[in-house]
KEDRENKE-704393 format. One record per residue (C-alpha): residue in one letter; z, y, x. Coordinates in steps of 0.02 Angstrom, whole numbers, padded with zeros to 5 digits, always signed. Each point is the difference from the previous one (the first is absolute). Layout:
! residues N
AZYX;...
! end
This chain:
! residues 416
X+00000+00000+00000;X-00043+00175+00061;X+00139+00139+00024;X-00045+00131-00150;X+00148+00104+00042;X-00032+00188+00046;X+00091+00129+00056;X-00036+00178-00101;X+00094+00156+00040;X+00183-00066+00010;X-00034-00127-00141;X-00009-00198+00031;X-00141-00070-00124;X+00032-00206+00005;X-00238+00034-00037;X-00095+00161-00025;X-00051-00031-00192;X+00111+00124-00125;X-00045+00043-00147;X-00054+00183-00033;X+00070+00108-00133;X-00075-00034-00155;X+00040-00087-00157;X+00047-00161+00100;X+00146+00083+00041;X+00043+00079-00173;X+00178-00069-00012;X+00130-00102+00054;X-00085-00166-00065;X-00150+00040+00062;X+00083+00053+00186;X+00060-00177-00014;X-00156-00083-00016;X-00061+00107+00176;X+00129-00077+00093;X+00007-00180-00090;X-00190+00000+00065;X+00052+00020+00183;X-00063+00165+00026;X+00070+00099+00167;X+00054+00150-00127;X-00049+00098-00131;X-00039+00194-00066;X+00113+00030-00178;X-00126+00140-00099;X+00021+00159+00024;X+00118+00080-00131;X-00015+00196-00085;X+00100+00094-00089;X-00148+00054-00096;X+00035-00084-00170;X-00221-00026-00025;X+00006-00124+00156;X+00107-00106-00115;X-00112-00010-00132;X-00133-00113+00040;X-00158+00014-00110;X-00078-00169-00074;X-00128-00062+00042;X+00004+00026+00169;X-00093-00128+00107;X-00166-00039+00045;X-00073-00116+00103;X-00191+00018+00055;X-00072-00162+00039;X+00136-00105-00049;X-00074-00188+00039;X-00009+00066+00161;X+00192+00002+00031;X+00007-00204-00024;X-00159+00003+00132;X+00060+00105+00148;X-00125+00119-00046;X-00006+00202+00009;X+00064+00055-00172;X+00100+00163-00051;X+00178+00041-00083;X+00008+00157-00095;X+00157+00055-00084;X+00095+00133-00073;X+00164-00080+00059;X+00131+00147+00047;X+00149+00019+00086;X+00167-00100-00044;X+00021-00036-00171;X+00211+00042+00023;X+00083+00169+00067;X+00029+00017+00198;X+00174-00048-00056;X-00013-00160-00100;X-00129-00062+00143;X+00118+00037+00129;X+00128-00115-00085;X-00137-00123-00036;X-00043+00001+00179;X+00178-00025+00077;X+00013-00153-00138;X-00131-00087+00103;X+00044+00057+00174;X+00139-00135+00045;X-00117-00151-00068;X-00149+00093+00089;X+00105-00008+00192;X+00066-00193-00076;X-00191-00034+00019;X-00035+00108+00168;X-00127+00112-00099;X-00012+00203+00055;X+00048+00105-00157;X-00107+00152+00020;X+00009+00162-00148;X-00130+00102-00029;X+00045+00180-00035;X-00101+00162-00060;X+00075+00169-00068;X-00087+00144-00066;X+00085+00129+00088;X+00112+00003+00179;X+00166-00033-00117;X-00072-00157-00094;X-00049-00063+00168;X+00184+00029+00065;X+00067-00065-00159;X-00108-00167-00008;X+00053-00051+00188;X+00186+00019-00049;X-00022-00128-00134;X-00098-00118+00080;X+00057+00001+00167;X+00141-00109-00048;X-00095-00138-00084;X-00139-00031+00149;X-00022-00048+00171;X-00159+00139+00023;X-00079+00130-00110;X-00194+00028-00055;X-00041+00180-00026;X-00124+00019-00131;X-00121+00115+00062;X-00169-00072-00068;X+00037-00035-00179;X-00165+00060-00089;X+00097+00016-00169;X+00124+00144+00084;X-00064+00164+00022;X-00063-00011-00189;X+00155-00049-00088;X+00159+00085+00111;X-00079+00126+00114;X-00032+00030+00186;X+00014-00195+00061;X-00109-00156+00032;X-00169+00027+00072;X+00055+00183+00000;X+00133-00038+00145;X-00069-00128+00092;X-00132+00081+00079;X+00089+00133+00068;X+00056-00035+00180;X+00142+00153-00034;X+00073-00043-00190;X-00010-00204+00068;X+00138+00039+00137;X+00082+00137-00122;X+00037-00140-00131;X+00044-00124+00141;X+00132+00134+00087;X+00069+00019-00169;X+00016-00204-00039;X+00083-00015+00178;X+00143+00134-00032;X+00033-00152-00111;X-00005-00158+00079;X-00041-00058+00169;X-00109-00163-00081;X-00165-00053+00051;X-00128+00120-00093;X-00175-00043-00038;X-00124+00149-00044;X-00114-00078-00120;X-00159+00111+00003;X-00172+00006-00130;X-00151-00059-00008;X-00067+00162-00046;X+00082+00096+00114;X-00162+00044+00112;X+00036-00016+00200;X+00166-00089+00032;X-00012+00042+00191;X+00097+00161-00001;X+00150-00091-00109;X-00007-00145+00105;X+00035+00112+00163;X+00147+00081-00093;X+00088-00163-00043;X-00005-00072+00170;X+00099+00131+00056;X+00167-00046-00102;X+00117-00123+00017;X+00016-00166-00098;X-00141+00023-00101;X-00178-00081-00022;X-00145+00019-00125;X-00081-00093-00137;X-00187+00022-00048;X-00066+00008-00116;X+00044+00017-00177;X-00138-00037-00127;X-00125+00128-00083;X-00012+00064-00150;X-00156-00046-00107;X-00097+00037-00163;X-00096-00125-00117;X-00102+00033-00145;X-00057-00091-00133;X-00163+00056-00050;X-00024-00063-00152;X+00140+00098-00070;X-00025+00166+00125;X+00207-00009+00029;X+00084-00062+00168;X+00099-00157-00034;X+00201-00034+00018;X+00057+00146-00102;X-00129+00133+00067;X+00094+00037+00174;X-00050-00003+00191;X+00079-00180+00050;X+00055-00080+00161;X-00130-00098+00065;X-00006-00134+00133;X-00030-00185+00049;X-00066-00105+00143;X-00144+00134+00014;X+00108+00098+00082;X+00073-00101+00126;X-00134+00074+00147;X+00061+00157-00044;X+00149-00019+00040;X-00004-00102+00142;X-00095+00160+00071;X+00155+00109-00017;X+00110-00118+00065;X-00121-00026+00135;X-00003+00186+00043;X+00173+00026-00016;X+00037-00135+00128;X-00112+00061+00115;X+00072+00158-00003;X+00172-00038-00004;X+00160-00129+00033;X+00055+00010-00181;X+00038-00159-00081;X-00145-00021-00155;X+00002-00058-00180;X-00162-00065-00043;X-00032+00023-00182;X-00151+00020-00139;X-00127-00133-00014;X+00125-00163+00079;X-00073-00149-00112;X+00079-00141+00090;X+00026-00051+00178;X-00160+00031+00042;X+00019+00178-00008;X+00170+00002+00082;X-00065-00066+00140;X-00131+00121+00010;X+00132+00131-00011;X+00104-00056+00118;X-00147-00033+00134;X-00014+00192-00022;X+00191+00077+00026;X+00089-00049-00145;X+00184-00085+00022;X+00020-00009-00195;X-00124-00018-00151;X+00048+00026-00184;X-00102-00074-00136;X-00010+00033-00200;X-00146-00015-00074;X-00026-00186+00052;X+00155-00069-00059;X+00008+00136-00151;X-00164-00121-00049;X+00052-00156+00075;X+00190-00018-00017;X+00129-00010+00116;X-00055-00157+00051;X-00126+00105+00108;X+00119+00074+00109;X+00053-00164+00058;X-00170-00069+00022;X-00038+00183+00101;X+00142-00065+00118;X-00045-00175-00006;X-00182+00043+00046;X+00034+00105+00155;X+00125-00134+00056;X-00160-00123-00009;X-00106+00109+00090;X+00092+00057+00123;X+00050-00203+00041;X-00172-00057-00007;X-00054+00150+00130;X+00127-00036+00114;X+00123+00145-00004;X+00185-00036+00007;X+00061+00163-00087;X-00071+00142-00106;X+00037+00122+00134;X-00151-00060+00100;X-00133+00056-00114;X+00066+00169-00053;X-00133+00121+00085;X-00115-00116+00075;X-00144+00099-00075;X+00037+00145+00059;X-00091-00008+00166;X-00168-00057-00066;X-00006+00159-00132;X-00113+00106+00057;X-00035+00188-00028;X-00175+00026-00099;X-00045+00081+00161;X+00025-00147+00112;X-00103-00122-00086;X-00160-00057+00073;X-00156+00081-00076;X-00184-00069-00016;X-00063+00089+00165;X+00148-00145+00098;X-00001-00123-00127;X-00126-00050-00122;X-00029-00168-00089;X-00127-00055-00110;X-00011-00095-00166;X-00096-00179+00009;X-00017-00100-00172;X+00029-00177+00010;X-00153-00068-00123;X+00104-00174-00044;X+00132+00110-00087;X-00109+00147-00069;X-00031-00010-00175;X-00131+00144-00033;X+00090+00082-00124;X-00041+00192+00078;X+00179+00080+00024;X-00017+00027+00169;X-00149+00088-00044;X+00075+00111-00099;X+00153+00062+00085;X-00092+00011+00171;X-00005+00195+00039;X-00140-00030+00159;X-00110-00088-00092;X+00011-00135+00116;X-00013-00148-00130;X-00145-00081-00094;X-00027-00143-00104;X-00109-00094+00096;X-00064-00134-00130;X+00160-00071-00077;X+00106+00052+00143;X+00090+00141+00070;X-00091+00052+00166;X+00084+00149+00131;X-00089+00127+00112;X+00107+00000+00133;X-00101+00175+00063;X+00090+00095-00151;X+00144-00089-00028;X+00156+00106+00040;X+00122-00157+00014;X+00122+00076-00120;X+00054-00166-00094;X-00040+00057-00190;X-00104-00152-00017;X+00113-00111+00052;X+00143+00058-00081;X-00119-00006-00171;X-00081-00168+00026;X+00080-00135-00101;X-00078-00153+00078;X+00063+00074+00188;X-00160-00002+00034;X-00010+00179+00114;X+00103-00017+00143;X+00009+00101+00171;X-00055-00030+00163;X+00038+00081+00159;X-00146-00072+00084;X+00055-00184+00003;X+00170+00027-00034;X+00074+00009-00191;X+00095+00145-00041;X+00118-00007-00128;X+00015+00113-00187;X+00090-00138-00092;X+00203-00028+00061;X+00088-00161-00055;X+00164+00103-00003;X-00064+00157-00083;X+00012+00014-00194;X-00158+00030-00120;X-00136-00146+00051;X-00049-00129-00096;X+00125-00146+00054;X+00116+00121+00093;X+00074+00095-00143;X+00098-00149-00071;X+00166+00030+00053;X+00095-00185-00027;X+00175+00048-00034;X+00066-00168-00034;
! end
């Protein structure tokens, strides 16, 4: 069995799956069922004092492509889901009702906190510092700035109000704090810098977006006519960027977060910088069952590769990403697409999606001019039959990865 423990900030996670706050962890029941399905910790939701968070509106889920979810395919989760359903106060009891069987079970208690002004956010970590082992600050949640004033996406892209609301949180407790930052918060860079230079705290990227869908055969938006939180597995490239750039730029410990489906994608996130991941959507659609199965699946992998612990895979990407500027171009390297006739079926799409004109049907086959082809892999990525590939000269060059998601064959993620 591989070591999954990790090490993040001063916190000692027995593996590096928690769940993220969200309605798995909408009460003390539900808590339980995080830490009965062996997950290294968990995010409570973020309580207001704003009476409208409590009030969820009904219906208010959606799931695009929803027999993809059983697959392992992309699919979508939209949702008007707000904050807490309970005050800051009955959560904070909730919470410190579940903290002694959480540490009975060796699994991180983590609260995630937001205020709407600098004496909510003073207020919220005196109640929950008590009842956790590290706090969250909410400052990504897409539903804030609309329904209790200057927070959420609002905050956390400002380098200067980020370590404001952190200075104010610290007067409070000297816990672990994790600055959890939006998706829609343009260029991180400038709030990464400013959180590497405090103490005891790291980052977690990214929160999910917000979203709009239509249905036009009525001309109205769906789920109660309102801007909702959207996100799924699509995202998970995303947000392995940030957490990419913000290790590159930085020693902070990183949450990876948006888009994890599985331990496929926590892999991927922690090949790029990321010590923890938290997950939702997949085991808001899946049951808790899939947090166990996340864990289980990493454990497999990282066996059947030959690592002994988690610890040495965390960054191993890193050195191979390059800066757009530092990849080869066509004048250095330039291969060139060769059709293998056995395969090729002569149905025309790499006809039609060839921008040099390169390709012909020649008879009932697909035939290349290697004089105007570019080598830019359309074709190939477009031909069902695999019938396109590259060629560097004699030698293959690959634009299909066995461990990459979205191929034919590679985008079924076995949990089981």
């Amino acid at each position: 069995m591989a070591d999954l423990r990790v090490k993040y900030g001063d916190l000692e996670l027995k593996n590096p799956v928690v769940a993220a706050s969200a309605t798995p962890t909408k009460d003390v029941l539900h808590m339980k069922k995080c830490i009965d399905a062996g997950l290294g910790g968990f995010v409570a939701k973020t309580p207001s004092w704003d009476k409208m968070e409590h009030l969820y509106p009904s219906p208010r889920f959606y799931v695009f492509y929803p027999d993809n979810v059983a697959t392992g395919k992309l699919y979508s989760f939209y949702t008007n889901e707000l904050l807490s359903e309970y005050s800051p106060e009955e959560y904070a009891r909730q919470l410190g009702e579940v903290l002694p069987y959480a540490q009975e079970h060796d699994c991180r208690v983590i609260a995630s906190i937001m205020g709407g002004d600098d004496e909510e956010w003073v207020k919220m970590a005196e109640i929950f510092d008590p009842v956790c082992e590290a706090l969250e600050l909410n400052l990504a949640c897409p539903y804030g700035g609309d329904l209790a004033g200057n927070k959420g996406c609002q905050v956390g892209s400002s380098p200067e109000l980020v370590k404001h609301i952190i200075g104010l949180v610290r007067q409070i407790t000297p816990r672990h704090i994790i600055a959890k930052l939006p998706a829609e918060g343009g260029d991180l860079k400038p709030v990464f810098s400013a959180l590497a230079a405090l103490e005891n705290v790291s980052v977690h990227t990214i929160h999910r977006y917000t979203g709009l869908e239509i249905d036009i055969e009525t001309g109205k938006p769906i789920l109660n006519a309102a801007f909702s939180g959207y996100g799924g597995p699509w995202e998970g490239p995303i947000s392995r960027k940030w957490v990419a750039t913000a290790a590159q730029m930085t020693k902070l410990d990183i949450t990876g977060g948006g888009g994890i489906d599985g331990w496929r994608d926590a892999i991927a996130h922690m090949m790029v910088g990321a010590r923890m991941i938290q997950m939702c959507g997949g085991p808001s659609l899946r049951g808790y069952g899939f947090f166990t199965k996340t864990i289980e699946g990493m454990d497999k992998w990282l066996n059947s590769h030959g690592y002994k612990n988690i610890e040495e895979i965390i960054g191993v990407a890193l050195p191979h990403v390059r800066n757009i500027r530092e990849v080869p171009r066509k004048d250095v390297f330039k291969p060139l697409a060769r059709v293998d006739d056995q395969k090729c079926t002569g149905c025309g799409t790499c006809v039609d999606v060839c921008f040099y004109e390169a390709i012909a049907m020649d008879g009932e086959k697909a035939s290349i001019n290697q004089d105007l082809c570019d080598g830019c892999a359309l074709c190939t990525q477009m031909c069902a039959p695999h019938a396109i590939e590259l060629y560097d000269k004699d030698r293959l060059v690959p634009t299909s990865w066995a461990g990459a998601r979205g191929r034919k064959g590679e985008n079924v993620r076995k949990h089981s």
